[in-house]
DOLUM-220938 format. One record per residue (C-alpha): residue in three letters; x, y, z. Coordinates in Angstrom, 1 decimal, decimal comma. Example, Ala and Ser with C-alpha at 12.3 -4.5 7.8 and 13.67 -1.06 7.14 Angstrom:
! DOLUM-220938
+------+--------+--------+--------+
! code !      X !      Y !      Z !
+------+--------+--------+--------+
!  ala !   12,3 !   -4,5 !    7,8 !
!  ser !   13,7 !   -1,1 !    7,1 !
+------+--------+--------+--------+
This chain:
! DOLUM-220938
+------+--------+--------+--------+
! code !      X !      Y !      Z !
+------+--------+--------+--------+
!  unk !  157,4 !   62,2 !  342,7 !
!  unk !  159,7 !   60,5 !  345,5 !
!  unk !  162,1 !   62,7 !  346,9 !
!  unk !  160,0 !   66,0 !  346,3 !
!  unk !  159,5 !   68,8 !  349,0 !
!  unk !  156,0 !   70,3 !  349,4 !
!  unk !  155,3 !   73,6 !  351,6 !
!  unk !  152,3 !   73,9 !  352,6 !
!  unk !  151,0 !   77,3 !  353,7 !
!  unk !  148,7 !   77,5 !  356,9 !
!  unk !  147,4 !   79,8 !  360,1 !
!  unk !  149,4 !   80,1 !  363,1 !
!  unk !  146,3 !   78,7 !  365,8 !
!  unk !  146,9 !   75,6 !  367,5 !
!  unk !  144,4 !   73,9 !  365,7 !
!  unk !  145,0 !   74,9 !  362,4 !
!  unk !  148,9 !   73,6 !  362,9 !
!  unk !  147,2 !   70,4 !  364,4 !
!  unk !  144,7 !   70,2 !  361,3 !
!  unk !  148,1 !   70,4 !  359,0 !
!  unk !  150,0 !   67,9 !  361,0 !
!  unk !  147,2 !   65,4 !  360,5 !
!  unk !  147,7 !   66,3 !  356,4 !
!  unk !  151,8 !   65,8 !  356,8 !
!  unk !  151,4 !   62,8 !  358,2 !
!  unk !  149,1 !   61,3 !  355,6 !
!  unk !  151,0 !   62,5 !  353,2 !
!  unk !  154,6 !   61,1 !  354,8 !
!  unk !  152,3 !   57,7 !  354,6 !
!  unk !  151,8 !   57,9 !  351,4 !
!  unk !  155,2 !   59,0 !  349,8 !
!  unk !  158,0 !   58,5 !  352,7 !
!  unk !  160,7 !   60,4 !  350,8 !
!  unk !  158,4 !   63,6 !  350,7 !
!  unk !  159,9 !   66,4 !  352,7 !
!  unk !  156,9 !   67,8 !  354,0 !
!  unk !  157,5 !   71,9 !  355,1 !
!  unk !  154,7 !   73,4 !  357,4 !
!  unk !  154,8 !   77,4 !  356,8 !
!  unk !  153,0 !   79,5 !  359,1 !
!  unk !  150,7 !   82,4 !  358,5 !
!  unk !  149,5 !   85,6 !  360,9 !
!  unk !  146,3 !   86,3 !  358,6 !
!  unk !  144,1 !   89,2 !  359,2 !
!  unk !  141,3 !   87,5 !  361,0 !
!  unk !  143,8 !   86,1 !  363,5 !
!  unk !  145,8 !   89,6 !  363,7 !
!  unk !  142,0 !   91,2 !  364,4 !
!  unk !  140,4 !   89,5 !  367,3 !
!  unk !  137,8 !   92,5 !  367,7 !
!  unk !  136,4 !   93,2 !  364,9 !
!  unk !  133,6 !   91,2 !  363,0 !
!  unk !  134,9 !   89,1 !  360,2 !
!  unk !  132,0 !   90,6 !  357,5 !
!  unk !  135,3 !   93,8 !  358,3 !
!  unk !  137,3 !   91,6 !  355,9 !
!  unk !  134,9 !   90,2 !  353,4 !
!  unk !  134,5 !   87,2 !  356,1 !
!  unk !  136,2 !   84,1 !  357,1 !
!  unk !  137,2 !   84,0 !  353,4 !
!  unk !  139,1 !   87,4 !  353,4 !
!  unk !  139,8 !   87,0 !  356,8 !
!  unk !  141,5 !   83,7 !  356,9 !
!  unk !  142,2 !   82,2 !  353,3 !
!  unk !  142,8 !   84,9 !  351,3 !
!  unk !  146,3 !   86,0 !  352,2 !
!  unk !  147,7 !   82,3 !  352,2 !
!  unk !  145,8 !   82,0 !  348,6 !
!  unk !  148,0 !   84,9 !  347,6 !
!  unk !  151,1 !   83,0 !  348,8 !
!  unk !  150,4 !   80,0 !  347,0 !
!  unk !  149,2 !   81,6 !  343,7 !
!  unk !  152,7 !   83,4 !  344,1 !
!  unk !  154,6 !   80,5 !  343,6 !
!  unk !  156,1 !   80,9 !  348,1 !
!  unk !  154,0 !   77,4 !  348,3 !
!  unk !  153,0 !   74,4 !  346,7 !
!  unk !  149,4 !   73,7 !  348,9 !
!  unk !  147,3 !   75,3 !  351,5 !
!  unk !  145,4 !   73,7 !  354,4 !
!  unk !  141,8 !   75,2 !  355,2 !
!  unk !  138,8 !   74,5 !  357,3 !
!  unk !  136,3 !   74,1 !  354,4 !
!  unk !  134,1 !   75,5 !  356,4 !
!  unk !  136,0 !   78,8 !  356,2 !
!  unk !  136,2 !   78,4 !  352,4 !
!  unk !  133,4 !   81,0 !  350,7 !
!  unk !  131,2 !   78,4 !  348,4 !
!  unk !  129,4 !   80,9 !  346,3 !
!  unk !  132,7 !   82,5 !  344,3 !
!  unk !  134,4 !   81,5 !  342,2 !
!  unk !  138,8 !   80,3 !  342,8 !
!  unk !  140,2 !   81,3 !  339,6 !
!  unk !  143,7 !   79,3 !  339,7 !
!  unk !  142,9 !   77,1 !  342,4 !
!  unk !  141,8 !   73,8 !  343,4 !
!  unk !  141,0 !   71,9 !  346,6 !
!  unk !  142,8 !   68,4 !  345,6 !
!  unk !  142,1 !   66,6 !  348,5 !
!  unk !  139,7 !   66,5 !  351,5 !
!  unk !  140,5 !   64,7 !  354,8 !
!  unk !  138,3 !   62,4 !  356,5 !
!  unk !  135,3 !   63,9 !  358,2 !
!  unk !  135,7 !   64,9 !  362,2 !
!  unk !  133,2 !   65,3 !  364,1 !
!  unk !  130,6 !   67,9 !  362,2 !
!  unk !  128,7 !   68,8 !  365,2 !
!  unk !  128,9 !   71,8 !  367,7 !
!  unk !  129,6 !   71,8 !  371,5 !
!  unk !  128,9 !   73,9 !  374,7 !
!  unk !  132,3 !   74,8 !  377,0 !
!  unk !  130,9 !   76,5 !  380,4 !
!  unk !  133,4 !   78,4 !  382,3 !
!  unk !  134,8 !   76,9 !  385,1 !
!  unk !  132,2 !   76,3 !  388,2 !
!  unk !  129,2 !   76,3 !  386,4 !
!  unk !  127,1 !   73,7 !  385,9 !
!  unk !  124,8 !   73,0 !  382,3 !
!  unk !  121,7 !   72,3 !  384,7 !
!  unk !  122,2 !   75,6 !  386,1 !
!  unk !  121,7 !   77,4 !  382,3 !
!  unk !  118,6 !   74,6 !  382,0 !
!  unk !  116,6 !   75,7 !  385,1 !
!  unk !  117,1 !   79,0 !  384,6 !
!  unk !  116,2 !   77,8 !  380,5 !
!  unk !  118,7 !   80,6 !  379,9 !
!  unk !  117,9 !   83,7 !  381,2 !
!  unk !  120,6 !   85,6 !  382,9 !
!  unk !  123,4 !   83,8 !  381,2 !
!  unk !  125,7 !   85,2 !  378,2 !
!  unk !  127,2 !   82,3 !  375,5 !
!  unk !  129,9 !   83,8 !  372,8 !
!  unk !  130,5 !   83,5 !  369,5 !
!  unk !  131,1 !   84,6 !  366,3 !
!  unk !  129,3 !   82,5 !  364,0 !
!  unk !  125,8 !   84,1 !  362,9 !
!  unk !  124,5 !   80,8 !  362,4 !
!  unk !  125,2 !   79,6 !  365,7 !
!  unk !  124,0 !   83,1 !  367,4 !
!  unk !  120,5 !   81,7 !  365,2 !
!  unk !  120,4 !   78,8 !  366,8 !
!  unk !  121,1 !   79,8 !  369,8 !
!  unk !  118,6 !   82,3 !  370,1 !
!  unk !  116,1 !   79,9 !  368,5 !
!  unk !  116,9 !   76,6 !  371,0 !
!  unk !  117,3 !   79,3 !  374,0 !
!  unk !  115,3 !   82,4 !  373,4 !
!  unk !  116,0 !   84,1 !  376,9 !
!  unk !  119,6 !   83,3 !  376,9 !
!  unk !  122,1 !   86,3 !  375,4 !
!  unk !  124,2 !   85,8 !  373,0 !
!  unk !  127,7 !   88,4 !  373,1 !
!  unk !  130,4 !   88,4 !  370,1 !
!  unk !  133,4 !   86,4 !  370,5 !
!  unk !  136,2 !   86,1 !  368,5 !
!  unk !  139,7 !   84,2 !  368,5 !
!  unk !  141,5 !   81,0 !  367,7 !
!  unk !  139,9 !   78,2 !  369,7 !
!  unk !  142,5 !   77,5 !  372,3 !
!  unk !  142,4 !   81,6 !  372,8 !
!  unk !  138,6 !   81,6 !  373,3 !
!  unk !  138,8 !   79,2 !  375,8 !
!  unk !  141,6 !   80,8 !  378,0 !
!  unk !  139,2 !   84,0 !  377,8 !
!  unk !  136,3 !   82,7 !  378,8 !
!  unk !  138,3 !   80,9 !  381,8 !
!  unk !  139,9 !   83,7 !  382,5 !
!  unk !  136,3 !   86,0 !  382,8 !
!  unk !  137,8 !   88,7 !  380,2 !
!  unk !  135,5 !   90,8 !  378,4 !
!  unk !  135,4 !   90,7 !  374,5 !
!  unk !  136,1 !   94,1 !  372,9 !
!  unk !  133,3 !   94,8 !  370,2 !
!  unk !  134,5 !   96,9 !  367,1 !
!  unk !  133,3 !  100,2 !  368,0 !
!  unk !  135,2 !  100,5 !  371,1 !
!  unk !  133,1 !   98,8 !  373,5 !
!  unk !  133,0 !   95,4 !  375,7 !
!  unk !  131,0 !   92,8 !  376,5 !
!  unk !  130,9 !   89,5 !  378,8 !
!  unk !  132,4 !   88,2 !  380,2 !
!  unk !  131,0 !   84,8 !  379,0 !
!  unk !  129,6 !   82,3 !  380,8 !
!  unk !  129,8 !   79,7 !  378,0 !
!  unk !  130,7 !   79,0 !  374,4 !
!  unk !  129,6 !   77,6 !  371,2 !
!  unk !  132,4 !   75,9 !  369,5 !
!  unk !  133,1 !   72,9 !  366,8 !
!  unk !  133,4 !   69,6 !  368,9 !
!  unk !  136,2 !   68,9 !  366,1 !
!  unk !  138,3 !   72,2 !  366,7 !
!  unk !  138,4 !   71,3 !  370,4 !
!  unk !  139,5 !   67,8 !  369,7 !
!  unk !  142,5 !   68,3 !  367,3 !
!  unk !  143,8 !   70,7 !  370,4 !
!  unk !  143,3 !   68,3 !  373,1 !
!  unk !  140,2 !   70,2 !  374,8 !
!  unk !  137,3 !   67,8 !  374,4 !
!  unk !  137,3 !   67,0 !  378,0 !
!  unk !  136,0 !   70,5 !  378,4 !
!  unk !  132,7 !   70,0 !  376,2 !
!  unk !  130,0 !   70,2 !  379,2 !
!  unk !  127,1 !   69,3 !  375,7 !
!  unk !  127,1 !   68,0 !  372,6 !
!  unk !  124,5 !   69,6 !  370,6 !
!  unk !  123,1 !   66,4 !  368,2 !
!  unk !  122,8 !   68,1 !  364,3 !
!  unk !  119,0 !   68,0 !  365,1 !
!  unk !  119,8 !   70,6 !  367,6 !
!  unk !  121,8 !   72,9 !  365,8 !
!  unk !  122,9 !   71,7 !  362,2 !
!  unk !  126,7 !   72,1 !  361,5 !
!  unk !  128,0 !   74,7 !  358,9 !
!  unk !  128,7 !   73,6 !  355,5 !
!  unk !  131,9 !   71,6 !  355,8 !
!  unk !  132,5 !   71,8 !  359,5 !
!  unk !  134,6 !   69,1 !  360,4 !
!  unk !  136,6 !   68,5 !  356,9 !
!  unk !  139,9 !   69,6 !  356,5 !
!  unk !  140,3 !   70,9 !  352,7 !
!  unk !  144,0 !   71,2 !  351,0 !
!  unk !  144,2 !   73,6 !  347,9 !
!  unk !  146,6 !   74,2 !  345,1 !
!  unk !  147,0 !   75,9 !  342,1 !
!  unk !  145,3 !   74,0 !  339,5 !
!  unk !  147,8 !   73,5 !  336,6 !
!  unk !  150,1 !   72,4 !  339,7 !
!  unk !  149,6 !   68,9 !  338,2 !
!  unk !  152,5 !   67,3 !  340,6 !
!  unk !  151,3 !   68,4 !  343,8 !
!  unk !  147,9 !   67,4 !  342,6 !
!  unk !  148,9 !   63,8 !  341,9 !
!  unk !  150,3 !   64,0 !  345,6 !
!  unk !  147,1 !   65,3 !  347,4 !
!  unk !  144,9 !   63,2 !  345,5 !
!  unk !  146,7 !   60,1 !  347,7 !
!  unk !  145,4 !   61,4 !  351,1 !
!  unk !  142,0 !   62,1 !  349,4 !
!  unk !  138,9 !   60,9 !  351,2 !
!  unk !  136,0 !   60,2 !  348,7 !
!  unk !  133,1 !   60,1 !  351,4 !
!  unk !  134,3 !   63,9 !  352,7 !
!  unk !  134,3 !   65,3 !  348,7 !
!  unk !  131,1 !   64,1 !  348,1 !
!  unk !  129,4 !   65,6 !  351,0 !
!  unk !  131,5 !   68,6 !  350,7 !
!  unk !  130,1 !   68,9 !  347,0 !
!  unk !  126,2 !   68,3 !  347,9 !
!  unk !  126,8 !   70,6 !  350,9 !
!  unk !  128,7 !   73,7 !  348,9 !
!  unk !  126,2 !   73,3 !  346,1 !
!  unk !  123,5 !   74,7 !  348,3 !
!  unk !  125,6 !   77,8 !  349,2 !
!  unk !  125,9 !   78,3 !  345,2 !
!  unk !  122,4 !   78,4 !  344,6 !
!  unk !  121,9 !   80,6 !  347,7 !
!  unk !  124,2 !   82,6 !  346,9 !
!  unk !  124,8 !   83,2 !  350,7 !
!  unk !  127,2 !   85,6 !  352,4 !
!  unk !  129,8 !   85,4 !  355,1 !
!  unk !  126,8 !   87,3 !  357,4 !
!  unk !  124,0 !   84,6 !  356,2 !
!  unk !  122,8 !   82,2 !  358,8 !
!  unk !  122,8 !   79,2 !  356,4 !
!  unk !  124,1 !   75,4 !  357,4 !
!  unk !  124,3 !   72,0 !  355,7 !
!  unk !  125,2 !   68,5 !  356,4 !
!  unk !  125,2 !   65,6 !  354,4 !
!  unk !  125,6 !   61,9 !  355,4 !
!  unk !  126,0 !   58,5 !  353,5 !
!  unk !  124,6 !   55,0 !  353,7 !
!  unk !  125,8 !   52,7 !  350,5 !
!  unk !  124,8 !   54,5 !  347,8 !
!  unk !  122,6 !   57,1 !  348,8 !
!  unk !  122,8 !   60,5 !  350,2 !
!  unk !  120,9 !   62,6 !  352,8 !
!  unk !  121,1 !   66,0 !  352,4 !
!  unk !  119,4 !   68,8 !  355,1 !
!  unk !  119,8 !   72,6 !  354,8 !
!  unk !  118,8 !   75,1 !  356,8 !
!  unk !  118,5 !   79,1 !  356,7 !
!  unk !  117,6 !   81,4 !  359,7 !
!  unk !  116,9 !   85,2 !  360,5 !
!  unk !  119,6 !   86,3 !  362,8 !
!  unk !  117,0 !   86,1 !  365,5 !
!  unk !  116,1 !   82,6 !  365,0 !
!  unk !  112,7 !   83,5 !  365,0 !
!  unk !  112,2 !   82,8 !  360,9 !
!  unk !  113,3 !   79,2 !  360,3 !
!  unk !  113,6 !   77,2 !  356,8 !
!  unk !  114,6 !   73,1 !  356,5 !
!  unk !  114,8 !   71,1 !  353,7 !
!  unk !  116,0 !   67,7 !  353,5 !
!  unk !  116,2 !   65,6 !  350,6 !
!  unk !  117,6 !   62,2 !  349,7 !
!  unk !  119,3 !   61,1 !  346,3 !
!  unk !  121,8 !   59,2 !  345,1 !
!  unk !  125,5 !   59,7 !  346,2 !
!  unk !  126,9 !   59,6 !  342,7 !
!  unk !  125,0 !   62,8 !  342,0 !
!  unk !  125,9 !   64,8 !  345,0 !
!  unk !  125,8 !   68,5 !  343,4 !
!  unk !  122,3 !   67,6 !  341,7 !
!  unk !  120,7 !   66,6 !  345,1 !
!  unk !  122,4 !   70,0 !  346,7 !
!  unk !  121,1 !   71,8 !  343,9 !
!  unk !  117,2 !   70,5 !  344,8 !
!  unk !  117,5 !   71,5 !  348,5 !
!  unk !  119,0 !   74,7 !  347,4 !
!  unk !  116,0 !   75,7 !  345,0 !
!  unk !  113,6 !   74,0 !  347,7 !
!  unk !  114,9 !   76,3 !  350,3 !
!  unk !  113,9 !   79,6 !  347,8 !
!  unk !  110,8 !   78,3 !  347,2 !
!  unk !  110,4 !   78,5 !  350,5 !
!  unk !  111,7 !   82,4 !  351,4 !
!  unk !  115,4 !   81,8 !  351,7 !
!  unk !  116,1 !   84,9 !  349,6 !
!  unk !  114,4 !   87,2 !  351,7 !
!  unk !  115,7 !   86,0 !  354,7 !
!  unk !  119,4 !   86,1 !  353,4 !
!  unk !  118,8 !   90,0 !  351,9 !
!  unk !  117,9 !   90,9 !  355,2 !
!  unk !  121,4 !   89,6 !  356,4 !
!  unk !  123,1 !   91,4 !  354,2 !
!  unk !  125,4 !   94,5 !  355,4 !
!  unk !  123,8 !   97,2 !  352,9 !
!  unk !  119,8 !   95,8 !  353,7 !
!  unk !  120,6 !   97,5 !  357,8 !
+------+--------+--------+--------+
């Protein structure tokens, strides 16, 4: 395989060229005569900065699914993703995820615009003050941890988000119209560390708090399946700790059969040989609130997610996720 060139198709956002830097460079560890060629996508979701993502099917549609058509037609040989934007309850005819990085940080973080101060949002426990996103689950979470506070959609690469917010410019919402501007945001404490922002993280919210999406803070590398070469390559910079989580985690997604507009989240952790896995599902107004978590053994990670899973219908989850779904409004 020495001597071999591999393109590997990702988005043009700072982090996402960071995230495939980090995968060159493992994989220039592991083979050095592999030329390693970073090709850079404009996707839809980062084209769009207005509209929702559930416009293009979600992050999935929105982020992954024109560099899947790239790679399916032969223009690459991989393609880096956030698992996290990777939809776990379909199906990838063709396609594989042969390796998973290491795990970054899984947990979320509060970035406060410039001269405000996190005991100012405290005393006030919220009221008065508008946080951003995009993410449903964190807009549940939010609502649930600070029910005065309001929460305003947000959208753009993470580097872009926080140059808006510093910047006081108002979001423009789909059907013409404008919010904000922000006075903080909710982002992944990984995303701001692979482009050099952490130092403006004013809280880290502990996964008590807020629990991450499934697969926040893995980076996921996919090919074409019968692509047995580039397969024997990725499986060199796999990380066997980040699959197995990744595997107990999406399992739960499978069973729920959630959407890109479902407030669902999961994260697993390891200790030796057994697994702790907690899932959560919320209304979008955080007011309806299911958790599970489970323990089992870490050589079994997609029976253990399949337990939460069913625990978590037992419990409601279904109704809760057919409200959330575009056609139930």
């Amino acid at each position: 395989m020495s001597g071999q060139s591999l393109r590997i198709g990702t988005r043009k956002s700072a982090m996402a060229l960071a995230q495939t830097d980090a995968i060159a460079r493992l994989l220039r560890a592991s083979d050095p005569e592999i030329d390693v060629e970073i090709v850079r996508f404009e996707t839809r979701g980062d084209q769009d900065q207005t509209s929702k993502l559930l416009r293009y099917g979600g992050k999935g549609g929105a982020f992954v699914a024109e560099i899947r058509e790239a790679m399916r037609g032969g223009q690459l040989q991989a393609a880096m993703h956030s698992l996290k934007d990777v939809p776990g309850n379909e199906e990838t005819p063709g396609l594989v995820i042969a390796a998973m990085l290491p795990r970054d940080a899984a947990n979320d973080a509060l970035v406060l615009r410039p001269g405000l101060a996190l005991a100012e949002i405290r005393a006030a426990r919220g009221k008065g003050f508008k946080v951003g996103t995009d993410a449903v689950r964190r807009a549940a979470y939010l609502r649930r941890l600070f029910p005065e506070i309001t929460v305003i959609h947000f959208r753009g690469a993470a580097d872009t988000r926080v140059a808006k917010l510093d910047r006081g410019d108002r979001q423009r919402l789909p059907d013409g119209g404008e919010v904000g501007p922000a006075d903080a945001l909710v982002m992944a404490r990984s995303g701001l560390e692979r482009i050099g922002m952490a130092s403006r993280i004013a809280y880290d919210f502990s996964v008590r708090e807020m629990l991450p999406a499934v697969g926040q803070g893995i980076v996921a590398v996919e090919c074409v399946a019968q692509d047995w070469p580039t397969r024997g390559r990725l499986a060199k910079i796999e990380d066997a700790a980040s699959r197995l989580c990744a595997e107990a985690e999406r399992e739960v997604l499978w069973v729920l059969n959630g959407h890109c507009n479902s407030p669902i989240a999961g994260y697993a952790t390891l200790a030796g040989d057994e697994m702790t896995l907690t899932a959560s599902v919320l209304d979008e107004t955080g007011d309806r609130f299911i958790e599970v978590s489970r323990q089992g053994g870490a050589s079994r990670p997609r029976e253990l997610g399949r337990d939460v899973g069913l625990d978590l219908l037992d419990q409601g989850a279904a109704e809760i996720i057919a409200r959330t779904r575009p056609d139930a409004h």
